[in-house]
Legacy VTK file of the C-alpha trace (Angstrom):
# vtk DataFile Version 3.0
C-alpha trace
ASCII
DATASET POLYDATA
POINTS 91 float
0.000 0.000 0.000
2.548 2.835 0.685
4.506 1.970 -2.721
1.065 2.465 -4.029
-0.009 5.727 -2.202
3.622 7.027 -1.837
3.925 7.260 1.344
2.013 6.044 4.953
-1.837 5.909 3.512
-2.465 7.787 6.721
0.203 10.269 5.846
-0.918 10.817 2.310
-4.468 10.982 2.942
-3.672 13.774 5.616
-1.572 15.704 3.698
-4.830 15.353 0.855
-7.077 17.331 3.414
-4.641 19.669 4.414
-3.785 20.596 0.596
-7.758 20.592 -0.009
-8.544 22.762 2.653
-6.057 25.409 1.669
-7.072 25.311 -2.045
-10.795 25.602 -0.237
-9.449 28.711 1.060
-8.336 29.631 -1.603
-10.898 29.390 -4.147
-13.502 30.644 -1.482
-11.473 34.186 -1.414
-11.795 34.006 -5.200
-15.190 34.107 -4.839
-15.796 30.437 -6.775
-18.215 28.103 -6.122
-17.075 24.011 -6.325
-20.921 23.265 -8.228
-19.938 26.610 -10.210
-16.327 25.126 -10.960
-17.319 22.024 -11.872
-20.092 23.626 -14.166
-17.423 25.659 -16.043
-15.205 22.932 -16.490
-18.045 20.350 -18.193
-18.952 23.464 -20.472
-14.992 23.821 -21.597
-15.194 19.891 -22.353
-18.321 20.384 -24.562
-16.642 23.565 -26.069
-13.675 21.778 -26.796
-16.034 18.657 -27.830
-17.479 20.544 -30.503
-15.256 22.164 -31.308
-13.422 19.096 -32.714
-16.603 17.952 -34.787
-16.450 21.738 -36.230
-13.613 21.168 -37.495
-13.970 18.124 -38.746
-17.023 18.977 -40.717
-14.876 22.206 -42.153
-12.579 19.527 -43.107
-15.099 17.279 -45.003
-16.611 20.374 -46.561
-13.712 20.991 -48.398
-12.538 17.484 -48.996
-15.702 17.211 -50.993
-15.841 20.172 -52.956
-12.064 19.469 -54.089
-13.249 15.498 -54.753
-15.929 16.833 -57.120
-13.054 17.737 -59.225
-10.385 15.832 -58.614
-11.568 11.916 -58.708
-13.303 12.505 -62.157
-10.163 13.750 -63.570
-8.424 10.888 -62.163
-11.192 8.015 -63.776
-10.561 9.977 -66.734
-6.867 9.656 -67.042
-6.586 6.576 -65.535
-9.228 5.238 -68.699
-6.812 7.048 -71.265
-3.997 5.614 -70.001
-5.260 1.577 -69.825
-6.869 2.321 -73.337
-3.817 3.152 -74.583
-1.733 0.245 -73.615
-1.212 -2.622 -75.544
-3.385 -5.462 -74.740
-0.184 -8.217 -74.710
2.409 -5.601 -73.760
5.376 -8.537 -73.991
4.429 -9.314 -77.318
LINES 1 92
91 0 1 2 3 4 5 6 7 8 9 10 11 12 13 14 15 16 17 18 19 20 21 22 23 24 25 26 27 28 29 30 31 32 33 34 35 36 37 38 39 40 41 42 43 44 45 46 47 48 49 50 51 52 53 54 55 56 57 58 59 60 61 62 63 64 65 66 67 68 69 70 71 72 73 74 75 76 77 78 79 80 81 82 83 84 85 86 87 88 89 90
């Protein structure tokens, strides 16, 4: 167990409360809420969430209006190029 925890459990769950309580302190002076923290910090993961999908829907957008172009061209010269091969090209 202390390999695990670092330390005594007892120790390192002490010095947990003692840490929490001052950040308490802190955060309290800063005039933040834990339920108002907590709130924010879901919001940033959505943000960030969405954000992502934006993106990857600007990316799509694009890939398709450059496809629209550029796979036709490609059937096309890949068709000129077999039709104008030889059909027994070691002959």
């Amino acid at each position: 167990m202390e390999r695990f925890f670092g330390g005594s459990p007892a120790m390192v769950l002490l010095r947990l409360a003692v840490i929490s309580l001052i950040v308490g302190i802190v955060l309290a002076a800063l005039n933040l809420d834990a339920l108002e923290l907590v709130q924010h910090i879901k919001l940033l993961i959505t943000r960030i969430y969405n954000l992502g999908w934006d993106a990857i829907e600007w990316i799509m957008q694009y890939f398709l209006l450059g496809a629209v172009i550029v796979f036709p061209i490609w059937v096309v010269t890949r068709l000129i190029k077999t039709m104008g091969r030889p059909s027994n090209p070691g002959k």
